[in-house]
Each structure stands twice: as C-alpha cells, then as structure tokens.
C-alpha positions as CSV (number, residue, x, y, z in Angstrom):
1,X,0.4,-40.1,-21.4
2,X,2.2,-42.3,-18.9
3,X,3.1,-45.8,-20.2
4,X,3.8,-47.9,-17.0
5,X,4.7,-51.4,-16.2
6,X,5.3,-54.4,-13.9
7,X,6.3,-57.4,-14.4
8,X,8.8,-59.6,-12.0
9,X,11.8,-61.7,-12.7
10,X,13.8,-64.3,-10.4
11,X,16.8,-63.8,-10.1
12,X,19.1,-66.7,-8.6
13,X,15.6,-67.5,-6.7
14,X,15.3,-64.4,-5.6
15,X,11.9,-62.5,-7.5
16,X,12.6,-59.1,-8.1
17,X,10.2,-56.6,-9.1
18,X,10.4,-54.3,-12.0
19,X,8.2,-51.5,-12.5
20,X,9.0,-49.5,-15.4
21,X,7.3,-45.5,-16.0
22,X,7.9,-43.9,-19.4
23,X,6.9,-40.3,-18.7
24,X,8.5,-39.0,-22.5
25,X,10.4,-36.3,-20.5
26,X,7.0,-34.8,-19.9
27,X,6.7,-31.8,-17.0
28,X,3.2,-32.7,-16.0
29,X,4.7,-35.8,-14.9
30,X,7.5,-34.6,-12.8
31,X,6.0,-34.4,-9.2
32,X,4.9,-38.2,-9.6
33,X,8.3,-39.2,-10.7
34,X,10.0,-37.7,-8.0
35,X,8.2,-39.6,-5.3
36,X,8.9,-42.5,-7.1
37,X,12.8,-41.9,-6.6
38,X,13.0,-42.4,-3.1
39,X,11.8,-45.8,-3.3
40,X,14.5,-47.0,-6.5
41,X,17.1,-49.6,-6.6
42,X,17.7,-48.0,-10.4
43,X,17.1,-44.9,-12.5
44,X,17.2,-45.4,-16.6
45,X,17.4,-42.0,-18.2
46,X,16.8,-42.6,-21.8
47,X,17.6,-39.6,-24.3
48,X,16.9,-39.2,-28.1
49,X,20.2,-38.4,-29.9
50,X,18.4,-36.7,-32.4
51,X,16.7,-34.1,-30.0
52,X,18.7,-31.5,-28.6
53,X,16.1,-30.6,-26.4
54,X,15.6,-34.1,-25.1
55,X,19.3,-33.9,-24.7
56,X,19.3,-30.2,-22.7
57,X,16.8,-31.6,-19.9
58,X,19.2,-34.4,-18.5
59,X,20.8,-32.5,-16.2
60,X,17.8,-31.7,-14.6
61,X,16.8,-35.0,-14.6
62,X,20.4,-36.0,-12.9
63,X,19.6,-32.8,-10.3
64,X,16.2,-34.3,-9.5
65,X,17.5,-37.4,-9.1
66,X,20.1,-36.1,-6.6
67,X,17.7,-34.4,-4.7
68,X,15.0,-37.0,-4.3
69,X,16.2,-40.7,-4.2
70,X,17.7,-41.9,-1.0
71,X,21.8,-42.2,-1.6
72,X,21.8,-45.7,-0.3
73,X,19.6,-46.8,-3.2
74,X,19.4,-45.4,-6.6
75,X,22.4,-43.2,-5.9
76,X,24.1,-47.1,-6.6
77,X,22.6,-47.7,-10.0
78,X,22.4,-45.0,-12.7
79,X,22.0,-45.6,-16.2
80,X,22.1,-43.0,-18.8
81,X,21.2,-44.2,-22.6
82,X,20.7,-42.8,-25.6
83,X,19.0,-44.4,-28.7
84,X,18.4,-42.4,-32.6
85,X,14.5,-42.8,-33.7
C-alpha cells in the first residue's frame, strides 16, 4: 500500500505544494517512485533504526536518486532520517 498526500503551504506568499508518497521501502513501488524524482525540489529518505534491512537498502535508494532526479532540483535538497518504532 501507497499512503500519498497533498496538501499546500504559503510560504512568504508564495504557495508551495507538497505532495508526500510513503511507499514503506516497498519494490513493487520502485518504478513509480523513480518517475516521480525528476520532477522533486526534495527527497526524504526515512529509515527504521531498528531494521537492518530497512537500513541496507539506502544506498540503493541514494543510487536511484542519483540516477533519476534532475541535478538542478532534488540533487539540492536531500534529507536522510531515521526514527526507532
């Protein structure tokens, strides 16, 4: 399951859209993510600290992210987090 959404903040009178995709790390979901790089002002990678596994697959994430966003866009705002469930 995909949890996905939008909502839109302004931002010194300037409305900026935020979409959000929660894809849980899942393979099925990897072509649609991808497309979805090219267009990004932002990538959030969010890992669980308790997961190893969850922990291995970030650098493919960062690889796919290299490969498919445009360098003049998310290439400028990367965010890597980690949280403990």
């Amino acid at each position: 399951m995909v949890y996905f959404i939008v909502t839109f903040y302004f931002l010194k009178g300037v409305k900026i859209k935020l979409q959000i995709w929660d894809t849980a790390g899942q393979e099925r979901f990897r072509s649609i993510t991808q497309s979805y790089y090219r267009s990004a002002h932002c990538i959030l990678l969010v890992y669980d600290v308790s997961s190893q596994p969850s922990f291995d697959s970030l650098p493919q994430w960062c690889r796919d992210i290299d490969q498919f966003s445009r360098s003049s866009s998310a290439g400028n705002c990367f965010l890597l987090l980690s949280f403990l469930l």
